[in-house]
C-alpha positions, 0 to 999 in steps of 0.5 A: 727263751723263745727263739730256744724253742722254735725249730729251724729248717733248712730249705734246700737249694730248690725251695729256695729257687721257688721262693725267689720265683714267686717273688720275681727274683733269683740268685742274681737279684736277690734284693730286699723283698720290702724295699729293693735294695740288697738283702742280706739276710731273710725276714719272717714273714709272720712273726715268730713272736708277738706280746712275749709269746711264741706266734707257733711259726717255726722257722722255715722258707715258707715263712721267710723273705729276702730282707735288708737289714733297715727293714727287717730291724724297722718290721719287726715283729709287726704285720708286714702289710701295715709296717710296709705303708706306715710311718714307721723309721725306715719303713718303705713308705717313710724311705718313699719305695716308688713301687710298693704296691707292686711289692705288696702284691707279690708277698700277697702271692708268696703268702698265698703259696703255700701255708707254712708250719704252725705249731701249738707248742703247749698242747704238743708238750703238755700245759705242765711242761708249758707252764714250766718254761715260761715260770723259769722265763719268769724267774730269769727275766726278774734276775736281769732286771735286779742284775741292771739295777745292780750295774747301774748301782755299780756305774754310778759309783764308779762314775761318781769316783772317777769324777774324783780324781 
């Protein structure tokens, strides 16, 4: 329901570049912004989402950063600032990261680059239309629930059976 409503855009070739300039990067090291090993995917920065609600970041290189998965699954929708030097699971300093202050320096640079997108998303669509999509989220979000009682109803008697035979 949240990630249906943030827009995605595409950075080209060039935005790119500059991204991995200010993080000390190019093509050739690409690694993980928050630990150094290799990235494979890109990270938000600052969350798109926090509490359920959409944070009105959209989905653009200035909020994007080179990522590992360990750090982008352990950051999660946490402030990287306080996540890099926590005890979260496979957060920089439990991995024990030598240079993490260094790395922390050059996100600061990056953040300070240039300000992404935000977006008041119920003010732009109307708090009649706002208020619709999150009672439908509402409705679906209480159907999944009643589904997984449901399944689990339906495994425990079929668990039950097979224990039978």
């Amino acid at each position: 329901f949240i990630n249906s409503i943030i827009p995605v855009i595409e950075p080209t070739k060039e935005e790119v570049h500059h991204v991995l300039g200010i993080l000390g990067m190019d093509c050739e090291s690409f690694q993980c912004s928050y630990c150094g090993s290799v990235a494979t995917e890109w990270d938000h920065l600052r969350p798109l989402v926090m509490n359920k609600k959409p944070t009105g970041y959209v989905s653009e290189i200035q909020n994007l950063v080179p990522a590992c998965g360990k750090c982008n699954q352990s950051k999660g929708n946490k402030d990287w600032r306080v996540w890099m030097v926590s005890d979260a699971a496979l957060s920089p300093k439990t991995r024990g990261v030598r240079d993490i202050q260094d790395r922390m320096e050059k996100l600061e640079c990056y953040e300070n680059n240039e300000a992404p997108t935000k977006v008041d998303f119920e003010s732009l669509v109307g708090k009649e239309k706002w208020d619709q999509h999150w009672k439908n989220w509402e409705v679906v979000q209480e159907k999944m629930r009643e589904a997984q009682v449901l399944a689990t109803e339906i495994n425990e008697t079929v668990a039950k059976s097979y224990a039978k035979l």
